[in-house]
N, C-alpha and C positions, 0 to 999 in steps of 0.2 A: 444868871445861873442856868437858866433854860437853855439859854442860846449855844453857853458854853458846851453843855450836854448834846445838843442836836452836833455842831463840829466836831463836837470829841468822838462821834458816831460814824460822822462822815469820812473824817481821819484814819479811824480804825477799818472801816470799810474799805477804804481804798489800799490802804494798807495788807489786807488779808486778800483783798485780791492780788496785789501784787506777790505774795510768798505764793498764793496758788499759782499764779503764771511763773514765777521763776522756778520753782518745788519741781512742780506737774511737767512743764518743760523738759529741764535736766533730767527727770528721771526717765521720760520718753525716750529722751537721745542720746541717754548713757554719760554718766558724768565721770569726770577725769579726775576732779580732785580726792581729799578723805571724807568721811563724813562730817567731819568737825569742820574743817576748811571748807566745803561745802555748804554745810547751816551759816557760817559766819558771812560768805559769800552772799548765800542768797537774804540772806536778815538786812545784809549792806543795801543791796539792787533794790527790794522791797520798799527800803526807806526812801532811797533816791526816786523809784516810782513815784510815791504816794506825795511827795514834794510837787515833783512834773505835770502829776497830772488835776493837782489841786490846783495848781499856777493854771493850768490851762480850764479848769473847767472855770475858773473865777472868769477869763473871759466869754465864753459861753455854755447855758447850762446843757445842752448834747451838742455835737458834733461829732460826724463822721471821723474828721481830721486827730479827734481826738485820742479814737477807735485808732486808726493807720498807725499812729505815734506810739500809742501801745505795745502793740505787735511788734511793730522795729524796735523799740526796747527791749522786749520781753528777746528777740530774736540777737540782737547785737551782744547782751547779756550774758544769754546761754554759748555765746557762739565759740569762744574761747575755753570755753569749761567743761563741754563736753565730748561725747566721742561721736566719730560719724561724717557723711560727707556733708553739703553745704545741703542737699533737699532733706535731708535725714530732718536738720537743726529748725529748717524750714515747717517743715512737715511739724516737727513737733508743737513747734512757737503756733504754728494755724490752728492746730485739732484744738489747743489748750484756750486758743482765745474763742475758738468757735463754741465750744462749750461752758464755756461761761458766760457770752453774752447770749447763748440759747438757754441758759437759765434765765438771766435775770428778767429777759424780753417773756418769757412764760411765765413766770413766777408775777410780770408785772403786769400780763396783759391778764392775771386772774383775777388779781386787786383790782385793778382796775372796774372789773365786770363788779365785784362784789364792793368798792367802795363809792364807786358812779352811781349806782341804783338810777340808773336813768339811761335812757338814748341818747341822753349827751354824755360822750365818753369822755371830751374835754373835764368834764369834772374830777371824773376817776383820776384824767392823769396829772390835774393841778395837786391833788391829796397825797397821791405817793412822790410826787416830785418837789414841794414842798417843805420844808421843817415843819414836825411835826408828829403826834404818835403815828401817823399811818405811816408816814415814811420810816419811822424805826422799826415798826409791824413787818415794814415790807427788808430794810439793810438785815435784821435778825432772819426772817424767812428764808432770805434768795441767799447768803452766807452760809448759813448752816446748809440746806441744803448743796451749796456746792463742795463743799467740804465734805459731808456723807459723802456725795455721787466720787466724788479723785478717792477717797478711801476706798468703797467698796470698789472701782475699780483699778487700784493700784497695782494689784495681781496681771493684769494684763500688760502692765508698758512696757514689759522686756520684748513683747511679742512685737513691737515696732520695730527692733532691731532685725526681727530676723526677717523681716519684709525685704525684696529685692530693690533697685533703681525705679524699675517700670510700673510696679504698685506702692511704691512711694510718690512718682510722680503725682499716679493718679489718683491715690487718695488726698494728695496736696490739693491738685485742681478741683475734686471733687468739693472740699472743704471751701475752697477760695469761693468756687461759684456759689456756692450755698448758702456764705458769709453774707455774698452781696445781696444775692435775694433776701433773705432775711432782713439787711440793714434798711434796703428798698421798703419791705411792707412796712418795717418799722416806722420810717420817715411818715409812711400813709395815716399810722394810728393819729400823727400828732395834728394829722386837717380834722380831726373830731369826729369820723365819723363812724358809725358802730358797726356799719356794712363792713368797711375799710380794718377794723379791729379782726371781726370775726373770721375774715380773709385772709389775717397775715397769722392770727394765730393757726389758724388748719395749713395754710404753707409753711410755717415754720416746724410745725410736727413734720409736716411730711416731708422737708430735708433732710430734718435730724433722722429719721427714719431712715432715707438714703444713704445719711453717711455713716450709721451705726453700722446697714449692712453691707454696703464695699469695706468698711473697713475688716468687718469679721469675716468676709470669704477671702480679703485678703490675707490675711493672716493665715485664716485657713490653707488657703491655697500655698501661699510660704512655707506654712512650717510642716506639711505635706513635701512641699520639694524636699525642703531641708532634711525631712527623715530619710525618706528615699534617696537624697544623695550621700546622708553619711552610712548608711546602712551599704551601697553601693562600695562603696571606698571602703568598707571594712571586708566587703567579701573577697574587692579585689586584692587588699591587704592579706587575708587570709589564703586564697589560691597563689599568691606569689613564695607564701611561708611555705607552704605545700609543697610545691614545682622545688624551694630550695632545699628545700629538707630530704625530699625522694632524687635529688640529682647530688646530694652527700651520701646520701644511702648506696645508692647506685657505685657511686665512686668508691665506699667502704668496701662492700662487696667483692668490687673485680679488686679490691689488696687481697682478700680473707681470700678468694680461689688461688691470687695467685701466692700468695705467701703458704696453703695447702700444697698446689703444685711442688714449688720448690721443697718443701719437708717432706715428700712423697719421695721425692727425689735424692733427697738427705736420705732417708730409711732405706731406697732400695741399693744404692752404696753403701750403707752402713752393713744391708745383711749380705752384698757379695763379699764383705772382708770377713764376716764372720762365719764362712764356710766350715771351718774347723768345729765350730761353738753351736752346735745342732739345738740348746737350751735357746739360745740369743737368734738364733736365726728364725725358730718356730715363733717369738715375739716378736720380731718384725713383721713377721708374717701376717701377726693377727692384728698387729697396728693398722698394717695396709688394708688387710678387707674389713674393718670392723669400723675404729676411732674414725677415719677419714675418708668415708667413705663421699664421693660427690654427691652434694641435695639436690633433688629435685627440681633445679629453679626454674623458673619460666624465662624462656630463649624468643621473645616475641619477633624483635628486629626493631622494637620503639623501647628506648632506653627508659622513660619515665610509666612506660604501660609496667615492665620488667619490675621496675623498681617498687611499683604500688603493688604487684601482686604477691610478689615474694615477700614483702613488708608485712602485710595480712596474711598471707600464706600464716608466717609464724605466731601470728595474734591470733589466728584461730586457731593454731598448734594447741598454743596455751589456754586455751579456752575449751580444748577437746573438741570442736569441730570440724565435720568431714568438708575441704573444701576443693573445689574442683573448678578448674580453669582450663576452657579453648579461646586459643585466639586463632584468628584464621583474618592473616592483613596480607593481599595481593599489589596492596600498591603504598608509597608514602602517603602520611595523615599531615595537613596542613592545620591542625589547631596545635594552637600555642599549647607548650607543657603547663602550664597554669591552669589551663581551660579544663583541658584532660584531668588534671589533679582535680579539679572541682567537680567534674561530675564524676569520674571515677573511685577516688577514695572518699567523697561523700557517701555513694551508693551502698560500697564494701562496709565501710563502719556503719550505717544503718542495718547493714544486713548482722554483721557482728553481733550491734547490740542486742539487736530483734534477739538472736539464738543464743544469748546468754540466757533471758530470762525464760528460757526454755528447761524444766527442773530437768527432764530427764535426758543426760547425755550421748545418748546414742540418738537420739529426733534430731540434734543439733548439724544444719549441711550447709554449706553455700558454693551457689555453683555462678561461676564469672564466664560471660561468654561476649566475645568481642570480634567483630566481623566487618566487612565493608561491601556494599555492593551499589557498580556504578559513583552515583557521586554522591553517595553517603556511606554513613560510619554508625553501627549499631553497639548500643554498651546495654546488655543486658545482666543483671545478676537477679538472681533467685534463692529464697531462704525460707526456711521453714520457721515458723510462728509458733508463739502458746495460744493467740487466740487472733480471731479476724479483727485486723488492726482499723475498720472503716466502718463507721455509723452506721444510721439506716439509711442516709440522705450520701451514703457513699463518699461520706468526707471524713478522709481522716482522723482518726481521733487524738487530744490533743488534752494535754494536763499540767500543772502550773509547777509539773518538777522540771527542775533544771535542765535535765539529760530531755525531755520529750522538748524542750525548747531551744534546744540545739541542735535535736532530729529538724524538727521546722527549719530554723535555720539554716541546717544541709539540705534539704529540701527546696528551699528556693533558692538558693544558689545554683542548684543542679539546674534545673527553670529559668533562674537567670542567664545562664550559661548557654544552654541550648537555645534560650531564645536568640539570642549575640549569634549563634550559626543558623537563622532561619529551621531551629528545631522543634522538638518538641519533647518533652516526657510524661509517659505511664506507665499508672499504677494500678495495679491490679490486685486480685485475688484469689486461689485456685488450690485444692486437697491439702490445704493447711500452707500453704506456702504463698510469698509475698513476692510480687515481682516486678522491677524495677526495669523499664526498655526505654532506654534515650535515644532518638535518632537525630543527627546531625548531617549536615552537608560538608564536605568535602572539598571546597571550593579552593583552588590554589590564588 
């Protein structure tokens, strides 16, 4: 009945290790089926493990080869079920076997110290290797504990995904050599000696050490890229909505002048026929100087400069703001209309928003000044403020409402942009007013 008990442990051990390598695995490197098809899947692999590796261990009790055979199962398993390239599937099958036998190899070289009670370690490792309670002491210990350690860190395995080729490779390699070393000192415990113990446990920390941290700056480092290039691709996203929307504006425009034009031109044939009709002629009259009369648009000579100013132009209309535009362009601008949109109508609408929350509407001004000289391009705009928008430490201040976090994000876009022409932008602050001067280069 004992015996039975001691097998039925061993069974179960191998067993749970196997759902942890097949579990831990797939969720590493993204699993393709459902969760149901999945549980049943890896429940199946699990069984067939603990079959495999029972047959093998009957022929001898450690072997490396045994370890190898492992891994290619656990790897062959996942290989089909999950998502990812072939280092992805790799990578995963490594980390998950590396961490498990750096438990059991700690968890045994502790027993060991404390169930040896002597210099002769050969003792320690007869007792957990063994049938017997220390060996149960020890399958209940190194289990459960592996089980916490994939739970508490389950939260992290999406973050393998977003790792690139290059720090998949080399947290694979990393892993691999680690492995070996490790299996190496291991091999040393089993000549008995305590020197040779206390050696492989402090290099065995000190890999796992190694790989806990490439694998966190890798991650790091990845999902670092990864914000910065979707963040990149939503600006660009954004400056191309701009450029189209201000080159629909633009085109709306020159209909509304010319469709004014011709009705101008309707009225002023309509009031030579009505020479007779001195009522009907003095109402034409007041059509032509009053109703239709031509706006003030900005005539730059750059169709999307045109278009963003007169666009604001009428948002500070309706907002009751004094706004005041010089362009002074002596020669063609070689930035893309997107670019332009992006640092120009970022600018204007900060400056907008700024002189909205300005209560009293005569303070409210912005004045657009845009120029070139040599082989750069100045975009300056200036607004007047309710209060100084910059800390003590001269950095802008900055708050968890929506609207100040899409100033930010007009902000480095502007920054973004200007960098992309070897530019630069500042921000200042001067008799209540905010000012915004972007230089850019010119460069054909």
């Amino acid at each position: 009945m004992v015996e039975f008990i001691y097998q039925f442990f061993e069974l179960f051990a191998t067993f749970i290790e196997g759902v942890l390598a097949i579990f831990v695995s797939t969720s590493l490197a993204g699993r393709k089926l459902s969760i149901k098809q999945n549980i049943l899947y890896g429940l199946s692999m699990s069984i067939i493990y603990t079959i495999l590796i029972t047959l093998l261990n009957k022929w001898q009790v450690f072997s490396f080869t045994t370890i190898a055979i492992a891994i290619a199962f656990t790897f062959v398993a996942i290989y089909f079920t999950t998502k990812g390239s072939f280092w992805y599937k790799a990578c995963a099958a490594m980390l998950t076997w590396f961490f498990i036998h750096a438990s059991d190899y700690i968890v045994s070289y502790t027993l060991i110290m404390l169930f040896g009670k002597s210099a002769d370690v050969s003792i320690g490792i007869q007792l957990i290797l063994n049938p017997g309670t220390n060996r149960l002491v020890y399958i209940l210990v190194n289990k459960s504990l592996q089980i916490a350690l994939f739970l508490a860190f389950s939260k992290f395995y999406i973050k393998l995904k977003l790792l690139n080729k290059k720090s998949i490779i080399l947290l694979f390699s990393v892993t691999t050599l680690s492995y070996i070393v490790m299996s190496i000192l291991t091999n040393l415990i089993l000549t008995g000696s305590l020197l040779a113990l206390q050696i492989a446990v402090i290099f065995s920390l000190f890999f796992i050490l190694i790989t806990i941290s490439i694998s966190i700056i890798s991650i790091t480092i990845s999902t670092k890229y990864q914000n910065e290039k979707s963040e990149k691709e939503l600006m660009s996203m954004a400056n191309m909505m701009l450029e189209k929307n201000y080159i629909q504006m633009k085109e709306s425009q020159d209909i509304i002048r010319k469709q004014v034009h011709d009705f101008k031109n309707h009225i002023r044939t309509l009031n030579g026929m009505l020479e007779d009709n001195s009522n009907a002629k003095e109402y034409t009259k007041e059509l032509l100087s009053a109703s239709y009369q031509q706006a003030q648009y900005c005539h730059s000579g750059n169709d999307i400069i045109d278009s963003i100013i007169n666009c604001k132009m009428n948002e500070a209309a309706e907002n009751n703001i004094e706004f005041i535009h010089k362009i002074h362009l002596n020669s063609q601008l070689y930035i893309s209309f997107a670019d332009i949109c992006a640092i120009l109508a970022n600018q204007i609408d900060n400056a907008i928003e700024a002189c909205v929350k300005i209560p009293n509407d005569k303070e409210r001004f912005v004045k657009v000044e845009i120029w070139n000289k040599e082989s750069f391009v100045f975009f300056k705009v200036t607004n007047t403020v309710f209060q100084n928008p910059f800390d003590n430490s001269h950095n802008l201040k900055t708050t968890k409402d929506n609207s100040d976090y899409m100033h930010g994000f007009g902000i480095k876009n502007i920054q973004e942009t200007a960098s992309k022409y070897g530019g630069t932008l500042k921000n200042d602050y001067s008799n209540n007013c905010f000012i915004s001067l972007v230089m850019v280069s010119n460069n054909e």
